[in-house]
N, C-alpha and C positions, 0 to 999 in steps of 0.2 A: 537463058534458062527460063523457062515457065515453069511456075506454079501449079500442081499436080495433087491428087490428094497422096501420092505414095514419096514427097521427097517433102510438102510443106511440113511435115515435125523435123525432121533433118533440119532443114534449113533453119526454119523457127528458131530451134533451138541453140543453133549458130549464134544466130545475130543478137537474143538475146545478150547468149553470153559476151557476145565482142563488145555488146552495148555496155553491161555493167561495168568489163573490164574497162572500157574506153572510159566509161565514166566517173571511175575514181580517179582515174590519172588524172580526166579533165579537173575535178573537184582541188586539186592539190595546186595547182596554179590558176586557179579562180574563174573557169571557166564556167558558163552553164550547163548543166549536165546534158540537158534538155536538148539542148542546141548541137553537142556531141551525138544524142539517139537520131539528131535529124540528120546529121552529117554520116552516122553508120547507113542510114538508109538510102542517103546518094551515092554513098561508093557501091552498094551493092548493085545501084537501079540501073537503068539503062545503059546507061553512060559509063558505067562502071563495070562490074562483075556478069553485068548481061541478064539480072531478075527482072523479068518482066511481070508489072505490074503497073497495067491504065487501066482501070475501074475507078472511076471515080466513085459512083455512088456505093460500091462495098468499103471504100474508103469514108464514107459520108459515116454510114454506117455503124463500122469500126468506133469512131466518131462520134458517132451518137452515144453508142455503149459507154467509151471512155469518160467524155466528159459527164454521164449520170453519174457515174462513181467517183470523179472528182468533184465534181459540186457536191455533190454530198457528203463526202468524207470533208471536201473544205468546210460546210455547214456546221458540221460536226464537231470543227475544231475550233470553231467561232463562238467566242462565252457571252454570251447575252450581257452579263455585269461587264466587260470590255467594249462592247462596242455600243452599250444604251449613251457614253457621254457626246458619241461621235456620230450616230442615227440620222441627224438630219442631215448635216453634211456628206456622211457618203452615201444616201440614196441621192441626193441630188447629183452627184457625182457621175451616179451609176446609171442616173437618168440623162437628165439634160447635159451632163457632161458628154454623153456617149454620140443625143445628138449635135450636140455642136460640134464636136471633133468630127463629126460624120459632112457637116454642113460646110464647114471651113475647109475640110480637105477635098470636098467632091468640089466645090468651086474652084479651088488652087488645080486639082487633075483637070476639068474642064477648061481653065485656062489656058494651061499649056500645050497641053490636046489639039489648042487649035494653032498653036505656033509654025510656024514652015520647018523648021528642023526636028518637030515632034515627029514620031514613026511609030503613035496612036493615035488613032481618030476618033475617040466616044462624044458624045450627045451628052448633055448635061444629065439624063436620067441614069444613062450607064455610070457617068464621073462619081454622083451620088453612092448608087450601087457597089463601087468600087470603093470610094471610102468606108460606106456602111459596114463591108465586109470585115473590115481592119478596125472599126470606131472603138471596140472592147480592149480593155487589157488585159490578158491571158493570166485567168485563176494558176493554171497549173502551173505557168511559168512565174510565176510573183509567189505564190506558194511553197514551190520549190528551193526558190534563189533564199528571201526570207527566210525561210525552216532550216536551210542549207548550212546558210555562211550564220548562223544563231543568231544573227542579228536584234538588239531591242534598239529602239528608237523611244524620241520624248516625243512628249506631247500625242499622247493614245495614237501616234501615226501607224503604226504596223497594223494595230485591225481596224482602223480606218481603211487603209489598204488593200487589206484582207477582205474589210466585207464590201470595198470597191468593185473586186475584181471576181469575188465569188457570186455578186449580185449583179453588174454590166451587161455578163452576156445574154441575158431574153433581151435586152434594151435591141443590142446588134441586131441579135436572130430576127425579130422582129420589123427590124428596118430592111435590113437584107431580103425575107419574103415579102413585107410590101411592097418594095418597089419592084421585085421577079414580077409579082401580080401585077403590078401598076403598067411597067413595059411590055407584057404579053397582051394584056388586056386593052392597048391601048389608051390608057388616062383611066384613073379610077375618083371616086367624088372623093373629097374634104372628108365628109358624115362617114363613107366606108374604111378609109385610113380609119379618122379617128376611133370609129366602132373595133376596127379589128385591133388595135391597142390597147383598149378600153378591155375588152373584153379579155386576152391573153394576158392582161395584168391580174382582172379579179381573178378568172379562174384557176390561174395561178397560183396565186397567193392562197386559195380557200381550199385549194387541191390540197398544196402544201403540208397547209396549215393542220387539214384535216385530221389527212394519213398518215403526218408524224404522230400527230396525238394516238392513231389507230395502232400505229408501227410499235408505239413508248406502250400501248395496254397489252398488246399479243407477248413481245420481249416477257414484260414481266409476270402476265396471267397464265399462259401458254408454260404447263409441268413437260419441258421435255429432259429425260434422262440423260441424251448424248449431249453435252453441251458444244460439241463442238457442229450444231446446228443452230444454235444461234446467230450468228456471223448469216449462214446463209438463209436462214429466213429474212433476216435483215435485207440481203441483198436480191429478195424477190419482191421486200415491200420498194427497192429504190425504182426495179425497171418496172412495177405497176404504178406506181408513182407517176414514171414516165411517159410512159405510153397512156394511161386511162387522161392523163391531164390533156395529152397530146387530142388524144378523142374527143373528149370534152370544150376543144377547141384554146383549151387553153395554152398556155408556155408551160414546158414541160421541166426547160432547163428550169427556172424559177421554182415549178414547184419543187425538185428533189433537192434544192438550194432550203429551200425552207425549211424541209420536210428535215432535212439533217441538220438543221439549228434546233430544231423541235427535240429531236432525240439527243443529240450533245448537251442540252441546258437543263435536261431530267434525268430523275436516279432510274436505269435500267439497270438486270440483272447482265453476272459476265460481262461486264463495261472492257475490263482489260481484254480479253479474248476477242471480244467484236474490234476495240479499237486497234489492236495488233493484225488481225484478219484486214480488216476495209487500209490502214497504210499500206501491208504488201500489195493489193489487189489494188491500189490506187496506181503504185510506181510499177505493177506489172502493167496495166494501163496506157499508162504514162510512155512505156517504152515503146507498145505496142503502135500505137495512134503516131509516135514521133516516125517510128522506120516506117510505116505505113503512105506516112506521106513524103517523106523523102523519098523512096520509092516510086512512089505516084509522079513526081515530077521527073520532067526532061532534061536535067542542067543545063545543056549547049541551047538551051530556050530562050534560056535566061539573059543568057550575051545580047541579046537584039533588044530586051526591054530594059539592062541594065544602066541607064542614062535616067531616062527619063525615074524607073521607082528608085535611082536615087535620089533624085531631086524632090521628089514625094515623102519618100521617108526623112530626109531631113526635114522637111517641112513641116510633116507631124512629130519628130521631136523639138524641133526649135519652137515652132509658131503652134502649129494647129494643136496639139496637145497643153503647154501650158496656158494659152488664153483662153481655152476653154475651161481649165480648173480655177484661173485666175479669174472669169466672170464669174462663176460657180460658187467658190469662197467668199466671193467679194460681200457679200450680206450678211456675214458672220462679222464681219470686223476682225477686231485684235485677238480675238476666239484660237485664230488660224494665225498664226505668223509667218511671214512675206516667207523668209527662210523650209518653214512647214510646207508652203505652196509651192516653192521652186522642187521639195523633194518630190512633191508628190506628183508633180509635172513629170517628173524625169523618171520615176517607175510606172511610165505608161508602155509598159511591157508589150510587144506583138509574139503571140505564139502559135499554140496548136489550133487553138479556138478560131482564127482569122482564116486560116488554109481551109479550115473544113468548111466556115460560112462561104468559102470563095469554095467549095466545090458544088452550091448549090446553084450560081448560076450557069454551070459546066451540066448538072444533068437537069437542070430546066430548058437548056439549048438557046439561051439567052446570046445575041450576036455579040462579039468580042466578047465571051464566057473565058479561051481562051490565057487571052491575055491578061484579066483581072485575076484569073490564079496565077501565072509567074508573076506578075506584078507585085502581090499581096505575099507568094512564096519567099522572092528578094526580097522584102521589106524587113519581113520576120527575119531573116536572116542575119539584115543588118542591128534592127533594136535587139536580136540577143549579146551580138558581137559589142555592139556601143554601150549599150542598157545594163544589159543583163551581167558583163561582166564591171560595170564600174558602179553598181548599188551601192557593195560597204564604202567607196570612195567618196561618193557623193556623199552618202551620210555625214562619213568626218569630215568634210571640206565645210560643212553648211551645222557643224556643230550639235547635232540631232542623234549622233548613236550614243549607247551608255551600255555598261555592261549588263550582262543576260544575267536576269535573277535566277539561282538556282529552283529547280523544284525535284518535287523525288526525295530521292536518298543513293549512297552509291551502293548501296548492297542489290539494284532494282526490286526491293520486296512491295509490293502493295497492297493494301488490304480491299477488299469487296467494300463497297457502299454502303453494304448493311451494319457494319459496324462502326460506330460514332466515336472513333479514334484517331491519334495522325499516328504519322512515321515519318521519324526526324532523324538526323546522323550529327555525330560531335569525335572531333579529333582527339587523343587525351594527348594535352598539353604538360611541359616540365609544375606548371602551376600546380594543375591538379593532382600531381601527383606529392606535392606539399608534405600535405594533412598524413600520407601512408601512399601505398601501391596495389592493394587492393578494393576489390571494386565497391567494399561499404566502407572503405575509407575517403571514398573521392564525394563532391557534392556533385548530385544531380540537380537538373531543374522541377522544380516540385509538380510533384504528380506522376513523373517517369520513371517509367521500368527499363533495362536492359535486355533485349531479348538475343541481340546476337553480339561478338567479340571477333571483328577481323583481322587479323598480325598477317602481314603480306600477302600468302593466298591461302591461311589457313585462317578455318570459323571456328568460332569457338563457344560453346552452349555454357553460359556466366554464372555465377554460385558467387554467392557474399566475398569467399576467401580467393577467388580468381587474382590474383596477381595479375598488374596492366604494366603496360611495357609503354613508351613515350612513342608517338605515331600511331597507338592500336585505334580503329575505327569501331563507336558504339552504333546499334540502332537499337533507337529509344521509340517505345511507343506510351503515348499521353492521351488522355482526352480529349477533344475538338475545344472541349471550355475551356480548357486550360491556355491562358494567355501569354503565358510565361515561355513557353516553348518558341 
């Protein structure tokens, strides 16, 4: 079956739905969901149900779109106060971590490349290329899994993590197009590498930096009546973001990575409506870019490289992955604990991000383009299956998970920004019902009000003489100043 403009909403709308459904089921026995959207995508693809879909670069594409919206929404959810104690360690992470893993594994593929029972033949620039592609570990897939299974971890690991994997990939993208240029061009100088990095960092960052600030004055100055324009203004400042930084010569991924740390770590108006908008439009996204490339690949491809990017991928999870974060930490000292370093070795996730950097040298026509996407397609496949499903295991094996703090409240009420109040929830205990059973006979924490009364699935609007029942659910609202709460 090809793709037509009169059957692609049909279909679309299919695989969506098989996806979700696949994806709870996945969720329930600790699968990655992620890894399930890519699995719907190869049973429909070639090999499968007969979708045809080789376009690489509409898949690049795809691509591009998705991951703006996910760095960005991951920026978003990254709190400045959380990740300022953790700063140096994961940009070096996200830097020299990315090349050294890129450096160690393109040497490890060159070597064996040249073995007699190898059935790849690349040149040390393609070997490089080929790690380059894979050097990142996938935001949406650490994101995912993380947000998933609730996971909290000690020692500030999670947005160490977090801002690992939401800030890695310009490092990739960047290695990945120098060397496209580098082997087309036949050799390029020291001075032009290092300028074209040089330069895709600042512009980056200053793109970023800018147009959140721009993004944070329009939100709140901009009088629009429909509110539910906000969200999408938002989502015309991410792909100008993208593209103008792109023009600009800058890294694009980087800037909309910044640009939504910018707007997550200031008071915009409608914060809940935006943040409820950019999650669904992430995990539509998310599912999108995963069938997309499942799709795209050949599966019975896969057989003829499966040997060898096995031996690759275990490579980069045994070796080339943790001696790169283990140099990387190593200057912090006891900052990091040995334990901290093995977890963080092991959530070097491969996902969607690696597939798409591996379909650039597919429409650069780069020789053995081929091969570096099944190679890179298996890989992923394996770190979700090893990786992806044993996170919370490793956690407890290595002593690092604690439980999730709550936040919220269970009634989901939230207040807008503009008001300088919390909302809090309290169970009524046999205690407090002591003193009496009604609601001014009970002690509150000073300064709080009752605003609502939950008894199983009935609310209830509270008066002094309210009679409380043992399990009734308060939400209380108090001051910000107030400490007590």
């Amino acid at each position: 079956m090809i793709f037509t403009a009169e059957n692609i909403l049909l279909v679309g709308s299919i695989l969506l739905f098989i996806s979700i459904i696949v994806g709870k089921t996945g969720y329930r026995f600790g699968v990655p969901a992620l890894l399930l959207f890519l699995v719907v995508g190869m049973i429909f693809g070639s090999d499968g149900f007969g979708l045809q879909f080789h376009n690489a670069k509409e898949a690049q594409f795809i691509g591009m779109v998705a991951l703006s919206v996910i760095l960005f929404s991951g920026g978003m959810d990254t709190k400045f106060s959380e990740i300022k104690p953790i700063l140096v360690p994961g940009i070096v992470l996200s830097t020299f971590g990315v090349l050294l893993t890129a450096v160690f594994t393109g040497l490890f593929i060159w070597w064996i490349a040249g073995m007699s029972w190898s059935n790849i033949y690349l040149p040390i620039t393609t070997s490089l290329l080929l790690a380059s592609t894979m050097s990142s570990t996938d935001s949406a897939s650490v994101f995912a899994i993380l947000r998933s299974q609730k996971m909290n971890l000690k020692h500030n690991l999670r947005p160490m993590l977090e801002l690992e994997s939401g800030s890695n990939d310009p490092m990739a993208y960047m290695l990945t197009i120098v060397l496209i240029q580098f082997i087309q061009s036949s050799g390029m100088g020291v001075a032009g590498i290092f300028g074209s990095f040089v330069i895709q960092f600042i512009v980056g960052a200053a793109a970023g930096y800018l147009l959140g600030k721009l993004a944070i004055l329009m939100l709140n100055k901009l009088n629009i009546d429909n509110q539910a324009l906000y969200p999408i203004l938002l989502l015309s400042f991410v792909f100008f973001t993208f593209a103008i930084t792109d023009l600009l010569k800058g890294n694009g991924y980087l800037a909309v990575y910044i640009a939504g740390i910018m707007v997550g770590n200031n008071k915009i108006m409608h914060r809940k409506e935006i943040y409820t908008f950019m999650d669904g439009l992430t995990w539509l996204f998310q599912i999108i870019m995963f069938l997309c490339l499942g799709l795209l690949v050949n599966p019975h491809e896969l057989l003829d490289i499966a040997l060898v990017a096995t031996l690759i991928g275990v490579f980069m999870i045994v070796i080339g992955r943790p001696l790169s974060v283990f140099l990387c930490l190593l200057p912090f000292g006891k900052r990091i604990t040995n334990r901290s370093r093995l977890f963080v070795s092991w959530v070097g996730l491969r996902g969607a991000v690696p597939i798409i950097f591996a379909t650039y040298p597919v429409v650069a026509q780069v020789p053995g383009a081929d091969v570096i996407f099944n190679i890179v397609f298996f890989i992923t496949i394996v770190s979700l299956v090893v990786q992806g499903t044993t996170v919370s295991l490793a956690a407890r094996l290595l002593k690092l998970s604690t439980p999730l703090e709550k936040t919220g409240n269970d009634f989901g009420v939230e207040l807008p920004e503009e008001i300088d109040s919390d909302l809090s929830d309290m169970t009524v205990t046999t205690e407090m019902l002591e003193e009496g059973d009604t609601l001014k006979d009970i002690t509150l924490p000073n300064g709080a009000l009752v605003m609502i009364v939950k008894r199983g699935t009935e609310f209830l609007i509270p008066n002094g003489s309210l009679k409380l029942h043992l399990g009734d659910k308060l939400l209380l609202i108090s001051d910000k100043k107030n400490n007590e709460i």
